[in-house]
N, CA and C of each residue as an Amber inpcrd file, in Angstrom:
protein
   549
  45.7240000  40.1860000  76.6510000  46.8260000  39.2570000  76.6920000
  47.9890000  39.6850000  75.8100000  47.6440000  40.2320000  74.8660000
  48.5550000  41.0140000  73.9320000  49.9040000  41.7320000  74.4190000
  48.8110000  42.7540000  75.4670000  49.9290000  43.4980000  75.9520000
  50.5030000  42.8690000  77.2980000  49.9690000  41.7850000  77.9600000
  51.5800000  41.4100000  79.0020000  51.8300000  40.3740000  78.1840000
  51.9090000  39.8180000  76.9790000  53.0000000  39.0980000  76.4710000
  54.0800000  40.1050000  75.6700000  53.3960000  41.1380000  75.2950000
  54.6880000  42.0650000  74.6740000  55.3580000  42.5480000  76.3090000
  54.2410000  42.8670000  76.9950000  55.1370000  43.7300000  78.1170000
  56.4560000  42.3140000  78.9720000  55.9310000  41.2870000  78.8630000
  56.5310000  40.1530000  79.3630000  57.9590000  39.9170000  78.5820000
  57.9780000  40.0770000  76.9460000  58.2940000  40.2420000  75.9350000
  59.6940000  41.0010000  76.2350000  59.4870000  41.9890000  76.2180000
  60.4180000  43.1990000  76.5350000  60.7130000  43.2180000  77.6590000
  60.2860000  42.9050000  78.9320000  60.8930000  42.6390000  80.1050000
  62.2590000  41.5760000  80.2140000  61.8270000  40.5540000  79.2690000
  62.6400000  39.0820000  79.2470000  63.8790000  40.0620000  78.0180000
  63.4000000  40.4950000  76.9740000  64.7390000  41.3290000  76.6290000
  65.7210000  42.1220000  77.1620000  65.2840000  42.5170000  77.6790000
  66.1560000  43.7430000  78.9260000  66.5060000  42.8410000  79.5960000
  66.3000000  41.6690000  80.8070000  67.1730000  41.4410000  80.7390000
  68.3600000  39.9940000  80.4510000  67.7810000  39.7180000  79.1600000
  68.6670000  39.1950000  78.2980000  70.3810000  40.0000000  77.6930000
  69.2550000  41.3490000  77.3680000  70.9010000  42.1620000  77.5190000
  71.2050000  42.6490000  78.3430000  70.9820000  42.8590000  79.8650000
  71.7710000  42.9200000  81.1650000  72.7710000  41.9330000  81.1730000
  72.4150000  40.9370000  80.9700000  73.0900000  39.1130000  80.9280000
  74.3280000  39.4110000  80.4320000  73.8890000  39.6040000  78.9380000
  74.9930000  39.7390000  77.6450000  75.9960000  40.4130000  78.2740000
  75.4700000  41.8020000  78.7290000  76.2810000  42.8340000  78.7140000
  77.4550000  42.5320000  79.8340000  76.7860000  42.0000000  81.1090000
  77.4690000  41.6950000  81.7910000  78.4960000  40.5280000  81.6860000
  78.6750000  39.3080000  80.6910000  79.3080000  38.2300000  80.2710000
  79.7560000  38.9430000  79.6790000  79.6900000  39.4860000  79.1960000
  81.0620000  40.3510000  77.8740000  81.8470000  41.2290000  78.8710000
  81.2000000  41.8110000  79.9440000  82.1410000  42.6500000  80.9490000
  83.0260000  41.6390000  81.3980000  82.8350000  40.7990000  81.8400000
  83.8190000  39.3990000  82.6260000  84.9200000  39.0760000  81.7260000
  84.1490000  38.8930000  80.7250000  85.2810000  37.7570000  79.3810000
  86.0470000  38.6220000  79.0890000  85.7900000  39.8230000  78.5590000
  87.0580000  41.1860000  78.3610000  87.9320000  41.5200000  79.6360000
  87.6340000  41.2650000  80.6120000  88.3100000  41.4890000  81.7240000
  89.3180000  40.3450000  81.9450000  88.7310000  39.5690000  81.7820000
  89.4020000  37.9350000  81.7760000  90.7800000  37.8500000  80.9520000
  90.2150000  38.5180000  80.0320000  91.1560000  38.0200000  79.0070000
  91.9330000  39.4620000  78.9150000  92.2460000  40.6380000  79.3770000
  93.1480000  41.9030000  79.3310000  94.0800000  41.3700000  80.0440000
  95.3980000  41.3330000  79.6190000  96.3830000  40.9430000  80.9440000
  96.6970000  42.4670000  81.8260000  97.1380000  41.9180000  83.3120000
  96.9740000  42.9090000  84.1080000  98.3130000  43.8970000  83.5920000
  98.0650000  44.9350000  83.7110000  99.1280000  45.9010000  84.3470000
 100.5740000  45.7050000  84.6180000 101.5490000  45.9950000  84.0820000
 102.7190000  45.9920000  85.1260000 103.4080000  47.4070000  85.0570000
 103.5870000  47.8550000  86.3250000 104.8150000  48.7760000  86.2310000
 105.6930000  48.8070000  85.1120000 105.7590000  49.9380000  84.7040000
 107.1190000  50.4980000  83.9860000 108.6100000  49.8900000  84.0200000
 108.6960000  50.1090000  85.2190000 109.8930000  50.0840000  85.8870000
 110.0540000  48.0170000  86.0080000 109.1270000  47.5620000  85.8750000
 109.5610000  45.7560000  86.1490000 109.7650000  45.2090000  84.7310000
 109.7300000  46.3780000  84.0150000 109.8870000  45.5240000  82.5220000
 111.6290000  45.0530000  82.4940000 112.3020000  45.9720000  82.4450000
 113.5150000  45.4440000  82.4980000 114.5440000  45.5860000  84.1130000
 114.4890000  44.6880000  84.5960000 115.2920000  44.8920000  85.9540000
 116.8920000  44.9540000  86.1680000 117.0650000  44.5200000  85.1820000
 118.9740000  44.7250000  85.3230000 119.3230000  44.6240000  83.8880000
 120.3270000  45.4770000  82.9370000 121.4650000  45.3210000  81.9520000
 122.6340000  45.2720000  82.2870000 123.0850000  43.6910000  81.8260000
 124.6430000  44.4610000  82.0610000 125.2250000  43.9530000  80.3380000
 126.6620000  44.3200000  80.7850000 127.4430000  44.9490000  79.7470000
 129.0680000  43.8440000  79.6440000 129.7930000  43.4170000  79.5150000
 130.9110000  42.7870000  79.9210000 131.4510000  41.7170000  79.1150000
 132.2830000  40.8790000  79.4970000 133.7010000  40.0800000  78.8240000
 133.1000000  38.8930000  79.2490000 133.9710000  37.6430000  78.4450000
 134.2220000  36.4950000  78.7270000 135.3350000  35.7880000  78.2170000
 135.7410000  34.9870000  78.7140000 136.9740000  34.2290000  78.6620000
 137.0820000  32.8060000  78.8540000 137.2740000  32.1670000  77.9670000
 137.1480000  30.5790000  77.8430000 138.6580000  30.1850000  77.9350000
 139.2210000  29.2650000  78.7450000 140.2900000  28.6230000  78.0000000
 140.0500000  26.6860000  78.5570000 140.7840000  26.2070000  77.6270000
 140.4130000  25.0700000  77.6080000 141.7520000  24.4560000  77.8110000
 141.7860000  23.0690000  78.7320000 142.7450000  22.2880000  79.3900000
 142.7080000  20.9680000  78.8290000 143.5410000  20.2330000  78.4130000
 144.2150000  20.1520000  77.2370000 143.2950000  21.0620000  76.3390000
 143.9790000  21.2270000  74.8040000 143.4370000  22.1800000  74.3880000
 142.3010000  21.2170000  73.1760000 141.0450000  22.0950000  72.9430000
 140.3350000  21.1390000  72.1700000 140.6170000  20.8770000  70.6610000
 140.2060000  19.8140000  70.3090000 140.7650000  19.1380000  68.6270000
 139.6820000  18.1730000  68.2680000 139.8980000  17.3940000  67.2940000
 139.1710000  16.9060000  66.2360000 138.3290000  16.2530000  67.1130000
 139.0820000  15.0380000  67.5500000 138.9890000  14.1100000  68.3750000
 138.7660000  14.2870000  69.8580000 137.5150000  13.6790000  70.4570000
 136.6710000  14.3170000  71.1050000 137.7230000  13.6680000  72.6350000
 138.0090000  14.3910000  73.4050000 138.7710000  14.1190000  74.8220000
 138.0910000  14.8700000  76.2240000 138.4000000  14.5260000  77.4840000
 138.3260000  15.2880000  78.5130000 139.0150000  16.4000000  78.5240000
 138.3510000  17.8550000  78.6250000 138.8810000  18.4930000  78.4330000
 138.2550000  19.6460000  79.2890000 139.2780000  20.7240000  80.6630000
 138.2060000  21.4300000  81.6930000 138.3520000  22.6320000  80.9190000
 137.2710000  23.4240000  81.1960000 136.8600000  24.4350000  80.7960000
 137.0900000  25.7020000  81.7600000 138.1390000  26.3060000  81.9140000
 137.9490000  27.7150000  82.8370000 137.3290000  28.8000000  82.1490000
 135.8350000  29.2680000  83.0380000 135.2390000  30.0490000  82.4010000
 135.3970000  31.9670000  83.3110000 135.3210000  32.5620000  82.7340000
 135.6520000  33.9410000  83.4580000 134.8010000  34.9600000  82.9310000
 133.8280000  35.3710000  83.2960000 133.0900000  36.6230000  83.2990000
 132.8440000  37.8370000  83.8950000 132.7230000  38.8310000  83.0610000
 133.0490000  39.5930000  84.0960000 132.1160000  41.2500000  83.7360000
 130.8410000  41.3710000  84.1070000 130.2200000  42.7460000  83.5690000
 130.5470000  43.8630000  84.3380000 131.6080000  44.4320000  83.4540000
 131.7760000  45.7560000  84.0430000 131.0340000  47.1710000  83.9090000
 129.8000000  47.0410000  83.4910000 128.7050000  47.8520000  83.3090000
 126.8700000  47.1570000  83.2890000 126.3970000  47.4830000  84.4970000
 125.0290000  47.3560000  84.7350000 124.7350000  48.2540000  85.3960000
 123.1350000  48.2100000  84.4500000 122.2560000  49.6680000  85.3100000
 120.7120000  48.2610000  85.1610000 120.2320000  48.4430000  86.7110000
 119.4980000  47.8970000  87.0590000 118.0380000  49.3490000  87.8200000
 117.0540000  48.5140000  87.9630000 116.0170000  49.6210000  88.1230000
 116.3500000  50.3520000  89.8110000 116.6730000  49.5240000  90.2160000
 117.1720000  50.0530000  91.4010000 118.3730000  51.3090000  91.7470000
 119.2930000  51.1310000  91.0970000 120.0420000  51.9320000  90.9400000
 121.4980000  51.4680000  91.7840000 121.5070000  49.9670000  92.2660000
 122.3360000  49.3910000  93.2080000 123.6230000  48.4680000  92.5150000
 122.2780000  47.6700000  91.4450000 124.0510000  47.3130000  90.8810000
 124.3640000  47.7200000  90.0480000 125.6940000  47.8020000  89.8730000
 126.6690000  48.4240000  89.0340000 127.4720000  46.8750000  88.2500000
 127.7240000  46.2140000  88.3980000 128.3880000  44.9620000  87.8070000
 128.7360000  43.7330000  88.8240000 128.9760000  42.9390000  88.1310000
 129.0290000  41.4320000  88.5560000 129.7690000  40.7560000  87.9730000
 129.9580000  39.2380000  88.2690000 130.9030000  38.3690000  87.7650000
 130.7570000  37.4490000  88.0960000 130.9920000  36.2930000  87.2850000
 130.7830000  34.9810000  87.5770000 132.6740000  34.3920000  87.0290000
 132.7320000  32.9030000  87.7920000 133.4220000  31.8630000  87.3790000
 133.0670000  30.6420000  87.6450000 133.6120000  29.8800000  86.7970000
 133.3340000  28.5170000  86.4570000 134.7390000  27.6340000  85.6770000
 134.4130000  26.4330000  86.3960000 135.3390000  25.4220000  86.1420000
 134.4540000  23.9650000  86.0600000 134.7380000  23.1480000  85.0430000
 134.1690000  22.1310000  85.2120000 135.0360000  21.2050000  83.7190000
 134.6190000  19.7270000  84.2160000 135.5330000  19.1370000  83.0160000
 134.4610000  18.2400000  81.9930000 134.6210000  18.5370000  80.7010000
 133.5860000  17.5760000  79.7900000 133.7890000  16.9740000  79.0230000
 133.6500000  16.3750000  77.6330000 134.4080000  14.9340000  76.9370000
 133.8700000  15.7140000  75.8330000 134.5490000  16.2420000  74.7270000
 134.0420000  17.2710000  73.8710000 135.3860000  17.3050000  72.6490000
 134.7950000  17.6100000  71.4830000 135.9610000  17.7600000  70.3890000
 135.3420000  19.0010000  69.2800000 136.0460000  19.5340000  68.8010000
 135.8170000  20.3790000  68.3800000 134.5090000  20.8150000  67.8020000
 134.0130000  19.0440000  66.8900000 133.2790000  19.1260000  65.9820000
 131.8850000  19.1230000  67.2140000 132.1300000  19.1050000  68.5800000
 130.6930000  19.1560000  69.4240000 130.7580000  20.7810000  70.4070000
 131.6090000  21.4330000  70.2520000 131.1730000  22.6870000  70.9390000
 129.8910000  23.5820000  70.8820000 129.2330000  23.3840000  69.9050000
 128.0240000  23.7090000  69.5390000 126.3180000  22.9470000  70.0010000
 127.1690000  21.9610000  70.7250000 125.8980000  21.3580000  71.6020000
 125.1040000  21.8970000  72.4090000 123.9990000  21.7890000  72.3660000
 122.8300000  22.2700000  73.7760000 123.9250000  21.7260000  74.9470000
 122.9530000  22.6930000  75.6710000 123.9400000  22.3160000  77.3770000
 123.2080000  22.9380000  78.3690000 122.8510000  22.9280000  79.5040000
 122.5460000  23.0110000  80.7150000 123.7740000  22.7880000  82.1480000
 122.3660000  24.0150000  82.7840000 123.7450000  24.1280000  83.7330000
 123.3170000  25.4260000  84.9160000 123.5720000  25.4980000  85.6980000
 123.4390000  26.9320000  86.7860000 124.8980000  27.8160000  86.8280000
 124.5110000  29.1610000  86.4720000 125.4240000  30.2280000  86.1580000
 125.4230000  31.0620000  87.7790000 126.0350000  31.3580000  88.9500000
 125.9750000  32.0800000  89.7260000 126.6790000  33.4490000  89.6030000
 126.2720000  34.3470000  89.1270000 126.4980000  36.0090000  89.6430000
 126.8500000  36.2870000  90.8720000 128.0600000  37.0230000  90.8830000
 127.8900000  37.9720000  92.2990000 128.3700000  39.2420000  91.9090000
 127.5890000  40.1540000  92.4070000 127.0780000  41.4710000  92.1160000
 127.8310000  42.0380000  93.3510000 128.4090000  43.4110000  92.7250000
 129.0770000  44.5150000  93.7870000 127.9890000  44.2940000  95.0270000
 127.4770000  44.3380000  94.9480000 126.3930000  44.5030000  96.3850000
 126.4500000  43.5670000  97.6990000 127.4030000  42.7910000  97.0040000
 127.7000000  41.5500000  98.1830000 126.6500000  40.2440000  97.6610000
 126.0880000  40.3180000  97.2960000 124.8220000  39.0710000  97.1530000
 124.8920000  39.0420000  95.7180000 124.2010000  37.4820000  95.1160000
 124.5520000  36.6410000  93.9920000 122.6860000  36.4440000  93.5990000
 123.3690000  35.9250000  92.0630000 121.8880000  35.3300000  91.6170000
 122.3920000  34.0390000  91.1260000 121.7440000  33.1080000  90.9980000
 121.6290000  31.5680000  90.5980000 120.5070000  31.5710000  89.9150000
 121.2530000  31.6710000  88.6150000 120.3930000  30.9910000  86.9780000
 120.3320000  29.8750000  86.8520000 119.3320000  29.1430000  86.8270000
 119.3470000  27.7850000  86.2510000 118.9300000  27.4630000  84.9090000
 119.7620000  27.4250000  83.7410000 119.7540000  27.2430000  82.9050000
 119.8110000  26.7590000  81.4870000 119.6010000  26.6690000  80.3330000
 119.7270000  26.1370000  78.9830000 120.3350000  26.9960000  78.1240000
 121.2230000  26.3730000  77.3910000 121.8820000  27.1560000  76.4570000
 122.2090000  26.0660000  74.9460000 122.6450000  26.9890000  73.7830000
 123.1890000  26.8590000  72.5700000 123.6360000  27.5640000  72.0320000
 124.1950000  27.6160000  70.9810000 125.3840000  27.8970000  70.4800000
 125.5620000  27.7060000  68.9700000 125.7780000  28.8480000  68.2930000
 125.6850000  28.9100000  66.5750000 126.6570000  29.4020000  66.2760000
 127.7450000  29.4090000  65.4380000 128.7540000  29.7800000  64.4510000
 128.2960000  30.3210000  63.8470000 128.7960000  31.9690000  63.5330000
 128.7420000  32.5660000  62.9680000 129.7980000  33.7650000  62.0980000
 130.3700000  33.2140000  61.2740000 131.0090000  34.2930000  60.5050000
 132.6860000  34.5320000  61.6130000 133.1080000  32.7320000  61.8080000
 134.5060000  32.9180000  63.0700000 134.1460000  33.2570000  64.2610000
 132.8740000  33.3250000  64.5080000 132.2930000  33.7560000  66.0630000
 131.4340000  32.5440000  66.8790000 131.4140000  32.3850000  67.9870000
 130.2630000  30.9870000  68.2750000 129.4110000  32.2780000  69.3340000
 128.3030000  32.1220000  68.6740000 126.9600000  33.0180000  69.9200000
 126.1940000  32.2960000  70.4020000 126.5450000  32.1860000  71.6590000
 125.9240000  31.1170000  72.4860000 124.6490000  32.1490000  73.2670000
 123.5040000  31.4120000  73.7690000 122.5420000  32.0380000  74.4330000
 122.2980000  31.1840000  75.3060000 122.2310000  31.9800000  76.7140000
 121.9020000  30.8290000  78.0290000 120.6510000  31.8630000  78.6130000
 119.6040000  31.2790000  78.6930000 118.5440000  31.7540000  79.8370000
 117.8210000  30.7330000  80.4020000 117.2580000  31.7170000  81.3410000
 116.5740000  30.4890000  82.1570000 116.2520000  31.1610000  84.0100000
 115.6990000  31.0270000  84.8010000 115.2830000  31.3610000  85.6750000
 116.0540000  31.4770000  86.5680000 116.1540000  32.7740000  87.3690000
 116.9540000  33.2240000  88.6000000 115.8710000  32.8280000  89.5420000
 116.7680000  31.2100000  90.1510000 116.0860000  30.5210000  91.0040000
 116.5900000  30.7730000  92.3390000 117.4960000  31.6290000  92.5410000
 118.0390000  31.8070000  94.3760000 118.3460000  32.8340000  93.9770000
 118.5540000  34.1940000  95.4100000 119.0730000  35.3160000  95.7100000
 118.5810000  36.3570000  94.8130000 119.3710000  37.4310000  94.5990000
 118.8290000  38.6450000  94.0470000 118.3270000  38.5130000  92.9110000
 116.9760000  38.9920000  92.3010000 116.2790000  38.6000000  91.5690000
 115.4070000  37.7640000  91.4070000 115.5200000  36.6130000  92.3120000
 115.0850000  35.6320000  92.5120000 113.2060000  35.3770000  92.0050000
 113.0720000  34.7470000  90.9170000 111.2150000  34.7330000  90.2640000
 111.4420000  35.1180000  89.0220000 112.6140000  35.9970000  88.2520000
 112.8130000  36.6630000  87.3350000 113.4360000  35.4240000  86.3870000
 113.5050000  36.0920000  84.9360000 113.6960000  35.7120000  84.0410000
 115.5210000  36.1660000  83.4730000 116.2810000  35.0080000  83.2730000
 117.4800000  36.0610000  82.7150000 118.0800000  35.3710000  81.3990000
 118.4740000  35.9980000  80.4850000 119.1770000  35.7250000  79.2110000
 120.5650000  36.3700000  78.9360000 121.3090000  35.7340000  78.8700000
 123.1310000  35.6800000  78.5310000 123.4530000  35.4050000  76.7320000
 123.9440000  36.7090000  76.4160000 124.0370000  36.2050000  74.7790000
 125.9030000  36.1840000  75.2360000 126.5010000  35.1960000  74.7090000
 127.6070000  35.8620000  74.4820000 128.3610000  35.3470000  73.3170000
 129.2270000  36.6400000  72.4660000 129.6400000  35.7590000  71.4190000
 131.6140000  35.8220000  71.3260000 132.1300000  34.7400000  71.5050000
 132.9090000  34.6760000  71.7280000 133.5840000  34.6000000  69.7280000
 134.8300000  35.3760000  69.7900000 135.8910000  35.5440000  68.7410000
 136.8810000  33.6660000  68.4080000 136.2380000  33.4740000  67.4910000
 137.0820000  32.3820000  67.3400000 138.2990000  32.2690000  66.2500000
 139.3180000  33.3650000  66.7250000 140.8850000  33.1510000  65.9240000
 141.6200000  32.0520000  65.7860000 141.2100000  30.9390000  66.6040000
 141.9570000  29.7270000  66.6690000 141.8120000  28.6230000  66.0910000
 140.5370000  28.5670000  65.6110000 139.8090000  27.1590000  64.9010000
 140.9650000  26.3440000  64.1290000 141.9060000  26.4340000  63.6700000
 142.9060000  25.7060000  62.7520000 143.6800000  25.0230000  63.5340000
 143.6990000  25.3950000  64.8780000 144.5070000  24.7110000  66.0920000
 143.3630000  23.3290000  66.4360000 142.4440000  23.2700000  65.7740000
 141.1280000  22.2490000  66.0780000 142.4380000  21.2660000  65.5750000
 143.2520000  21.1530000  64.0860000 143.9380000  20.4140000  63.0060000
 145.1660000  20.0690000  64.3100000 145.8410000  20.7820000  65.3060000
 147.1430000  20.7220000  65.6190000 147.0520000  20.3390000  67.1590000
 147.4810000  21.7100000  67.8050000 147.1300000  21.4440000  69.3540000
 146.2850000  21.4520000  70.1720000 145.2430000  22.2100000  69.4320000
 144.0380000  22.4880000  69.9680000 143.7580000  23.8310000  70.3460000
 142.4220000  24.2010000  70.2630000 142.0180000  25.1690000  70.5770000
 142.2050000  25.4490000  72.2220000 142.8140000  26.4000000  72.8290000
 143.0320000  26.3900000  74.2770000 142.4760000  27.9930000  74.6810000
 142.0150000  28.8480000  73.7850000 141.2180000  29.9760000  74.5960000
 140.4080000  31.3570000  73.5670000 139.4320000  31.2750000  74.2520000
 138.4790000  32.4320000  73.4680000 137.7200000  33.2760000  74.1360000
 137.8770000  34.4710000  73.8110000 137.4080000  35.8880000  74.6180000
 136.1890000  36.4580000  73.4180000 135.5470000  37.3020000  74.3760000
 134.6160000  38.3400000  73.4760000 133.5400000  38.4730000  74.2290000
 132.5680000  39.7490000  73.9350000 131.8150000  40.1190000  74.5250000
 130.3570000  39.1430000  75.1890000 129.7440000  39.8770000  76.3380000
 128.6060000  38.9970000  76.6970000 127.7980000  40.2360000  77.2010000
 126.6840000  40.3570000  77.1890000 125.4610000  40.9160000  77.6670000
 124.1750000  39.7850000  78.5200000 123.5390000  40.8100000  79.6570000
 122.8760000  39.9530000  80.2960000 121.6530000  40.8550000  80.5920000
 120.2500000  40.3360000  80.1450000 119.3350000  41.1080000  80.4310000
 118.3060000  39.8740000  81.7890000 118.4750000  41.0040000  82.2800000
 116.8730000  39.9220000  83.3950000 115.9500000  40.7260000  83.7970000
 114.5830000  40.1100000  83.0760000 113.7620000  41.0600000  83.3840000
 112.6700000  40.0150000  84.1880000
């Protein structure tokens, strides 16, 4: 009896660690994230301007006031090798004074790209002062057209020479660079 309880013994060990071995094959597998191409890490850079001006111009005291917005990337290299740059505009009117330009905000940004076809970001953004500069960041999901499933982020930091016009007529326009990564 000795020996088929050891032989029983060691049978039930083996495969206890078949078991093991194989639950640890699953759970490590489980938990490795898959693979991605090289090439899907970053799908488009671009490079480019922006241009704010504001109607009446903004001040202390918070008013309706439209916003013409103008963008414009005159340098993208995407994995494809198709676009080359894009541009967006925007117009819209909001109730805002100086001391609130720095508010969260939401909103859909549409691109249209040399290629004939657009992307639609739907997005969140904010906005920090920094050193006479406001760097605003908008991302958020390219929910229609090219790109469309992807992820995109807009830094842009606009030059603020005017802030003392907040005291007089108001601030009525600000330029400076923007970058756009979507990966």
């Amino acid at each position: 009896m000795t020996f088929r309880s050891s032989r029983r013994s060691r049978v039930l060990r083996a495969l206890i660690a078949v078991a093991v071995a194989a639950v640890s094959v699953i759970a490590l597998s489980a938990a490795a994230p898959a693979a991605r191409p090289a090439y899907a890490a970053t799908l488009v850079q671009c490079q480019g301007t922006e241009t704010v001006t504001y109607s009446p111009g903004v001040v202390l005291t918070p008013r309706n006031v439209t916003l013409t917005v103008r963008g414009r990337f005159s340098s993208c290299l995407d994995s494809t090798g198709q676009v080359a740059s894009g541009a967006y505009d925007e117009e819209f009117t909001i109730f805002v004074g100086c001391n609130d330009l720095l508010d969260p905000f939401q909103g859909e940004r549409i691109i249209k790209w040399n290629t004939g076809d657009s992307s639609v970001i739907d997005g969140a953004g904010s906005s920090t002062a920094v050193g006479g500069q406001v760097v605003t960041t908008f991302s958020g999901p390219v929910v229609q057209g090219r790109f469309q499933g992807r992820h995109a982020v807009e830094t842009i930091t606009l030059v603020q020479t005017e802030l003392l016009q907040c005291l007089t007529t108001g601030l009525t326009r600000a330029t400076g660079l923007t970058t756009l990564t979507i990966v």
